[in-house]
VEXFISE-356055 format. One record per residue (C-alpha): y, z, x; residue in three letters; residue number from 1. Coordinates in steps of 0.1 Angstrom, whole numbers, plus 5000, padded with zeros to 4 digits. Each point is the difference from the previous one (the first is absolute). Layout:
<rs>
Y;Z;X;ALA;NUM
...
</rs>
This chain:
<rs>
3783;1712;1469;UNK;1
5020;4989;5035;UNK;2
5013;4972;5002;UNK;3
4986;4979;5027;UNK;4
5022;4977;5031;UNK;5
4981;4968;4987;UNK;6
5016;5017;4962;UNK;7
5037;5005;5017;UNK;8
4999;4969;5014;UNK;9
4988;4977;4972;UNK;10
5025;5017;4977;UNK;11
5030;4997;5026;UNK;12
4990;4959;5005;UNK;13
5000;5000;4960;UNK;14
5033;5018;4994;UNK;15
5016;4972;5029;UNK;16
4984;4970;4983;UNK;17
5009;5008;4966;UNK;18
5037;5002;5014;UNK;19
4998;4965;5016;UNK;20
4988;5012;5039;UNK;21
4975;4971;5010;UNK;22
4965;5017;5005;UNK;23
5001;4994;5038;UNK;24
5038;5017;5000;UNK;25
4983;5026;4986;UNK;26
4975;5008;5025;UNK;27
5020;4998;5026;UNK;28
5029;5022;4988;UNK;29
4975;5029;4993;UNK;30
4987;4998;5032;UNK;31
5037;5003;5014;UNK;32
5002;5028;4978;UNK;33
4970;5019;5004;UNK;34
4996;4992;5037;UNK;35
4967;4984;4992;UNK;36
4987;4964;5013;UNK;37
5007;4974;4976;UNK;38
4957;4993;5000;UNK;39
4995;5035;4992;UNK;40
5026;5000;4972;UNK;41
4982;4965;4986;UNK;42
4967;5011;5006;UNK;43
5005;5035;4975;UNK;44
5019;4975;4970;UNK;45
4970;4978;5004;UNK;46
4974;5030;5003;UNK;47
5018;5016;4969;UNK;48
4999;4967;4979;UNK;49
4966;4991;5004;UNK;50
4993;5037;4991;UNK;51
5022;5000;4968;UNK;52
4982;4961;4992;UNK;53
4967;5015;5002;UNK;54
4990;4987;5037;UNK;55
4968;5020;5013;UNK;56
5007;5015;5034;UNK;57
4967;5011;5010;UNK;58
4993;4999;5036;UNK;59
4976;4969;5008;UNK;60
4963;5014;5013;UNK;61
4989;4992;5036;UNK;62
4964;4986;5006;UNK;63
4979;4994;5028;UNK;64
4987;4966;4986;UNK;65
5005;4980;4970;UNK;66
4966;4989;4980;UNK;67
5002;4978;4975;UNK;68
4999;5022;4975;UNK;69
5034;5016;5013;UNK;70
5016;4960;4999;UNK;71
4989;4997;4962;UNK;72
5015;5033;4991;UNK;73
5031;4994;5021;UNK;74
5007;4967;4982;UNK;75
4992;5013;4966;UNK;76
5026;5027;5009;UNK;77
5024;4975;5011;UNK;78
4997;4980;4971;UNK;79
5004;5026;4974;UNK;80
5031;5013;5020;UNK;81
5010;4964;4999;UNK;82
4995;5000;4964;UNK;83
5017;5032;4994;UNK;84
5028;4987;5018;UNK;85
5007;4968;4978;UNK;86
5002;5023;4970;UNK;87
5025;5021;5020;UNK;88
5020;4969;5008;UNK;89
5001;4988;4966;UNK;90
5011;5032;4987;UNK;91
5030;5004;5025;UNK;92
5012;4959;4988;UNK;93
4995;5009;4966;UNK;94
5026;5030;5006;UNK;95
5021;4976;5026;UNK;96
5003;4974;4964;UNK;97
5008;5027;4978;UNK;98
5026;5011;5024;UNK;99
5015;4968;5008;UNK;100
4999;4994;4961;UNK;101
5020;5027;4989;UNK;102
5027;4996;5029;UNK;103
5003;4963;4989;UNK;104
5001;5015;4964;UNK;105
5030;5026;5013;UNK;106
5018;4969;5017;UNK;107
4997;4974;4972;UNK;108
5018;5029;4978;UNK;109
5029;5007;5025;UNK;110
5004;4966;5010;UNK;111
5027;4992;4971;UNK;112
5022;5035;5008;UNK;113
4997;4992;5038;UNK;114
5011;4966;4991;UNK;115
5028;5009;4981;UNK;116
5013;5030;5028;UNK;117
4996;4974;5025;UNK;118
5019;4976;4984;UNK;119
5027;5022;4989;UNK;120
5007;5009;5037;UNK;121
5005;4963;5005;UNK;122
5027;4998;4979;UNK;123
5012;5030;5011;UNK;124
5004;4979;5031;UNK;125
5020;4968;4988;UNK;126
</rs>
């Protein structure tokens, strides 16, 4: 399957976060790079990432008039894709935590060798 610009995009803002490039950085050095407008290159991350989250992207239905019938099943909708969305929220802190966890894990059991390296360079100094 092709990969998709939203797909290049997302994948190119990942690859320049994950190397420290703040997410805004990001953005606009693609669209140095590509030539595109700095919207145009947020706008595909953002359309990618709701994609890859599970977002819906269906195209909202016009109407000539609303009955109330149309109001009651617009709010159910909105509630459930309310709902939906606190589960999705929940999900993405509980991987946040389990993230942050293991890099404080990874730093607590460094911290004594960093320690030491640092301090040996101080006394390499004296």
């Amino acid at each position: 399957m092709a990969v998709t610009k939203s797909q290049q995009i997302f994948e190119e803002v990942e690859r320049l976060t994950a190397s420290g490039v703040e997410k805004a950085d990001a953005f606009k050095q693609i669209a140095e790079d590509t030539g595109r407008q700095y919207d145009s290159v947020r706008g595909g991350y953002y359309s990618h990432k709701k994609k890859i989250e599970g977002g819906e992207s269906k195209p909202r239905t016009r109407r000539r008039e609303t009955t109330p019938d149309d109001a009651l099943a617009d709010a159910r909708a909105a509630l459930e894709r309310a709902i939906a969305s606190i589960d999705k929220e929940v999900e993405v802190a509980e991987e946040r935590a389990a993230e942050s966890a293991a890099e404080a894990k990874d730093l607590k059991a460094s911290a004594a060798d960093r320690k030491k390296a640092i301090t040996e360079r101080l006394e390499a100094l004296k």
